[in-house]
N, C-alpha and C positions, 0 to 999 in steps of 0.2 A: 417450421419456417416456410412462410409463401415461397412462391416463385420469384415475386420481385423482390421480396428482402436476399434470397441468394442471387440474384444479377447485383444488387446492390454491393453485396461483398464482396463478388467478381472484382467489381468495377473499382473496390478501393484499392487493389492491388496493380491497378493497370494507370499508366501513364498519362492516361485521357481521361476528361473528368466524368464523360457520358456519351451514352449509345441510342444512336436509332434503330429501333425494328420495325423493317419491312417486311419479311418472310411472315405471311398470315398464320403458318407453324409455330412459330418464335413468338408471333403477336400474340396467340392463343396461347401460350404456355407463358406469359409473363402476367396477362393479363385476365384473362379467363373469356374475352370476346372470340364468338363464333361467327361472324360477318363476313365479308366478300373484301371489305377494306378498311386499314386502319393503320398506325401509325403509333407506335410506342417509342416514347423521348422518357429515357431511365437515367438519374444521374444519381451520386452517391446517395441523396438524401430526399430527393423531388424526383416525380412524376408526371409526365403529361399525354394526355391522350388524345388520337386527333381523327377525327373521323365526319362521312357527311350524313345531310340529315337525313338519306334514305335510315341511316343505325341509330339515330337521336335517343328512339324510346331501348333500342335492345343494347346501347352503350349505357345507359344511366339502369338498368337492369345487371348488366353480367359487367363489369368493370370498376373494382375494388382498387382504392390507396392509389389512381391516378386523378390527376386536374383532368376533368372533360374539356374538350374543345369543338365545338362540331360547327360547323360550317352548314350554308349555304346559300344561292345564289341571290345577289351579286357576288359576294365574296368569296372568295377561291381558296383554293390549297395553298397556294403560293402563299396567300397572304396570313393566313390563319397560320403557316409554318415560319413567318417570318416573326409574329406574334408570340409563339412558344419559345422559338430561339431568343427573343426580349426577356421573354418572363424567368427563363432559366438562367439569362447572363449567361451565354454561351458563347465563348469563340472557339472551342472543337471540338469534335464528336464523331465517334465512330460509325463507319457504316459498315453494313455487311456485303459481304464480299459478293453473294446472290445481285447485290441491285446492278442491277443494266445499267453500260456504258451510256447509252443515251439519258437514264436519270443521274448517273452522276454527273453528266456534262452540264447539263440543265441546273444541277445545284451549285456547280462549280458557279458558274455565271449568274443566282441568280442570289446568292450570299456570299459576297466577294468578300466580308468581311472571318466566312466562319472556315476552319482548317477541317478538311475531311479527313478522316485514318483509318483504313480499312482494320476491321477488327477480326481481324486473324486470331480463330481457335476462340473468342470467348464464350460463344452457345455450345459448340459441341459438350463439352466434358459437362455442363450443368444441364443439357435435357437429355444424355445417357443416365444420368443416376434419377430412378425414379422416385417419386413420394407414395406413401402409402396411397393416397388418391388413386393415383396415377394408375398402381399394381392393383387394383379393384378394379378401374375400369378393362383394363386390359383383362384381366381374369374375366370380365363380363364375356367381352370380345372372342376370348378364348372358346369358350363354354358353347357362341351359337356358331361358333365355326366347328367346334365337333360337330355340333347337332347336323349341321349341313354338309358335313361329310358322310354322317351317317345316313343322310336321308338322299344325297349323289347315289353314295354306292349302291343301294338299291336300283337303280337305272341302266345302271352297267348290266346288259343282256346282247349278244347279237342281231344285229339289227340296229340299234339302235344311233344315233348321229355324235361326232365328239357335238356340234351344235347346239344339239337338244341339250344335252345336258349343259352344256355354260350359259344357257336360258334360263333353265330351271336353276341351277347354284348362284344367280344372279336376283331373278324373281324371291327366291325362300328367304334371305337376307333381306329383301326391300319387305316383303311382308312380314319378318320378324322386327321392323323397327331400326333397322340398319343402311347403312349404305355398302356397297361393293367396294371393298378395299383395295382393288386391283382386278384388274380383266381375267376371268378365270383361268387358269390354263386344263384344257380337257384332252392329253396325248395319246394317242390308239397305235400299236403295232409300231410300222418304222417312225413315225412321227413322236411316240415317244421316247425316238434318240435325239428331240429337240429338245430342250431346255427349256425353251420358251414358247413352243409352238402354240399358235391360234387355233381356238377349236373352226371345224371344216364340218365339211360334209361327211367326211367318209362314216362307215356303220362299220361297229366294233365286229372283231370275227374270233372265232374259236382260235387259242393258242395268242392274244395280243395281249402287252403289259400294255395296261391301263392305265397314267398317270393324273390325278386328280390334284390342283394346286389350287388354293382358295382362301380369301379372309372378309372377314364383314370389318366396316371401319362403323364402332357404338358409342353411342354419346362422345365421338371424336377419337377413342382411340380403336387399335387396330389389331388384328390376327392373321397370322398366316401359316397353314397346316398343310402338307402335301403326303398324299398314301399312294401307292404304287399295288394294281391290284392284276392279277391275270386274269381271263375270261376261260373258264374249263379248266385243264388242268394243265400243272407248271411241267414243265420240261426239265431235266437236271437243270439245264442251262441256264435257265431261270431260275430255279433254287440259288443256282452257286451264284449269279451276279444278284438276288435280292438278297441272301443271308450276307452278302459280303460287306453291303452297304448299309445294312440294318446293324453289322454289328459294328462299324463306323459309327455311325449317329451314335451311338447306344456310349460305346468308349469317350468317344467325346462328352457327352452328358455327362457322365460318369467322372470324367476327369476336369471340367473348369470348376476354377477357385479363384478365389481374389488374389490380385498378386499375379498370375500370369500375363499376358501377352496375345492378343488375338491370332498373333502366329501360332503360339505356342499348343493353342487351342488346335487349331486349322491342324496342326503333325498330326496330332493324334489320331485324326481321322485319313488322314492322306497318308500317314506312314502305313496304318494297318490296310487299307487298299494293296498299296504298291506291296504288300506282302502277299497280297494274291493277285497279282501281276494285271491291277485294274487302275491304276493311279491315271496313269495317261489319258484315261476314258473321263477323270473328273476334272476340267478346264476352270468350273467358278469356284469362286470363294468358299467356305464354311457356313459362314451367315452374316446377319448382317443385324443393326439395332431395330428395335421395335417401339414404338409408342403412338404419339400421333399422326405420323410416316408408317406406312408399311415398310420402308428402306430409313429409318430413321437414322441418326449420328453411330457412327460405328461399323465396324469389320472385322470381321473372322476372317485373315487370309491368308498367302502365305506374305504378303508383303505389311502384314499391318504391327504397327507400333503401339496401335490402344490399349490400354492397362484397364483388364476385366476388375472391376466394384463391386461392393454389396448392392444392390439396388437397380442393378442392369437388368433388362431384360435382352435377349438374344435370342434370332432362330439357328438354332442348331439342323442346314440341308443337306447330309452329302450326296454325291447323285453319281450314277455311272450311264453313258451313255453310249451305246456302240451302234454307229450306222450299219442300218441293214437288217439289224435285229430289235433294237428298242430301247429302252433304257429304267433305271429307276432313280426316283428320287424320294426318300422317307427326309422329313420335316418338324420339328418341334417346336414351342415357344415355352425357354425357359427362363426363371429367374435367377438370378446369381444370390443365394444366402452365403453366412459366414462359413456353411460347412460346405457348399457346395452350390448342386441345380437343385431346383424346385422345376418340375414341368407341369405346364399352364395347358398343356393341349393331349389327350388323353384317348384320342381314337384308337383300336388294334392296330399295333405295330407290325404284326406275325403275320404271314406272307398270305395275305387272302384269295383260294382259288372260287370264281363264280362260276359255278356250275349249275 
């Protein structure tokens, strides 16, 4: 079944006869357009598509089972949207919650006749559960994010810049065909007790965990893997907070199934922490959805209520971080089958010393 035939079925269950999408995420996954702008008008049984003529030739290319509409000048958005809402017989339709106060005020006023409804929750639960498409491309995604892990951690030497390397993890992706799914994170020594630190200046030194976090976003979908390495050799200290965290990630994989709870997920790893008295040190989530978002619909956390499916894909992060000393964070992208995970991303797990 397409994309738009399940928005379609969404949509017969829901109170409203039809939806607009704005989010060019949403756009692209209803409609298969890769453009900068466009507009998807989905009702139970009609389509319409709206976009300007810079996309004329690449709308009548990649946009399947919607009416084209394409504009341009004299004629405007407004009007060509006034047009679609005719042809559809609309007076309500849902928006999504993303669009800006400033555009809903604008539509408020400029179709007095049509009822807006914010459509709460109808994208999430239809672009968590993937299509086979979908789990291909990602698996592509997958495959050159190892590659470019493997070809990072080569760089990892003393001397050398967290800089250089989110250069080069950036470049290897644009020359394999990709874009940079996310600003890399390259964390050295105390900076890898951030979570999120930007790579800097400083040069790696003997005795620093090394955090490497990185995805190429391919043919529009996306990866994201992160390895935690030391430079020389590990310390107990280092042993005891990288196997703790390793076997976190590891138990969790191990343990989602359909039918749980993105909480239910997130114990698993955060109980077995707080069993070696590192809980405290992990502040974020489990993980989070993956597809055409590197943060797509979804969460592993302690607060989340989403019910893990066949057909999710998820990163399985847990991470410990202690100021002063450094931190780790091991990273996975897995799939959710009937029996379990399938994992999508495949670099060495086991605690790599660079000597």
């Amino acid at each position: 079944m397409s994309n738009l035939l399940r928005l379609q079925a969404a949509l017969s269950t829901t109170e409203c006869p039809a939806v607009v999408l704005t989010d060019m995420n949403n756009v692209r996954w209803v409609s298969g357009f890769t453009g900068s702008f466009g507009q998807a008008w989905v009702t139970q049984n009609r389509a319409a598509f709206v976009t300007d003529s810079r996309y004329a030739i690449q709308a009548a290319e990649q946009v399947e089972g919607f009416d084209l509409n394409v504009f341009a000048a004299p004629k405007n958005l407004t009007e060509t949207m006034t047009e679609v809402v005719a042809n559809l017989a609309l007076n309500s339709v849902m928006f999504e919650t993303s669009l800006s106060v400033a555009t809903w005020t604008e539509w408020k006023a400029k179709f007095p006749g049509l009822t807006l409804v914010p459509a709460e929750d109808l994208m999430k639960p239809l672009r968590m559960v993937k299509t086979e498409d979908d789990v291909r491309r990602i698996q592509e995604a997958c495959r050159l994010a190892d590659a470019c892990m493997s070809h990072a951690r080569r760089m990892l030497q003393p001397g050398v810049t967290e800089y250089d390397v989110g250069l080069d993890i950036e470049f290897y992706f644009r020359r394999n065909g990709a874009e940079v799914g996310f600003s890399p994170i390259v964390a050295s020594g105390p900076n890898s007790a951030r979570p999120h630190a930007t790579p800097g200046e400083r040069k790696f030194e003997v005795g620093d965990f090394v955090t490497l976090d990185l995805g190429g976003r391919l043919d529009g979908y996306c990866s994201d893997i992160t390895r935690t390495f030391v430079i020389g050799k590990a310390s107990d200290r280092h042993r005891e907070v990288y196997e703790a965290v390793l076997a976190a990630e590891q138990a969790a994989i191990a343990a989602i199934r359909p039918g749980m709870t993105g909480k239910e997920v997130d114990a698993v790893a955060r109980d077995l922490l707080a069993n070696q008295g590192l809980a405290q040190y992990f502040g974020h989530g489990l993980g989070h959805g993956l597809g055409l978002q590197v943060h797509d619909p979804g969460g592993l956390s302690t607060r989340s209520t989403d019910k893990i499916e066949v057909g999710q894909v998820w990163t399985i992060e847990p991470g410990v971080y202690i100021e002063g000393f450094g931190g780790v964070r091991i990273e996975d992208d897995v799939l959710v089958t009937k029996d379990g995970a399938q994992v999508l991303t495949h670099v060495d797990r086991s605690l790599q010393e660079l000597t």
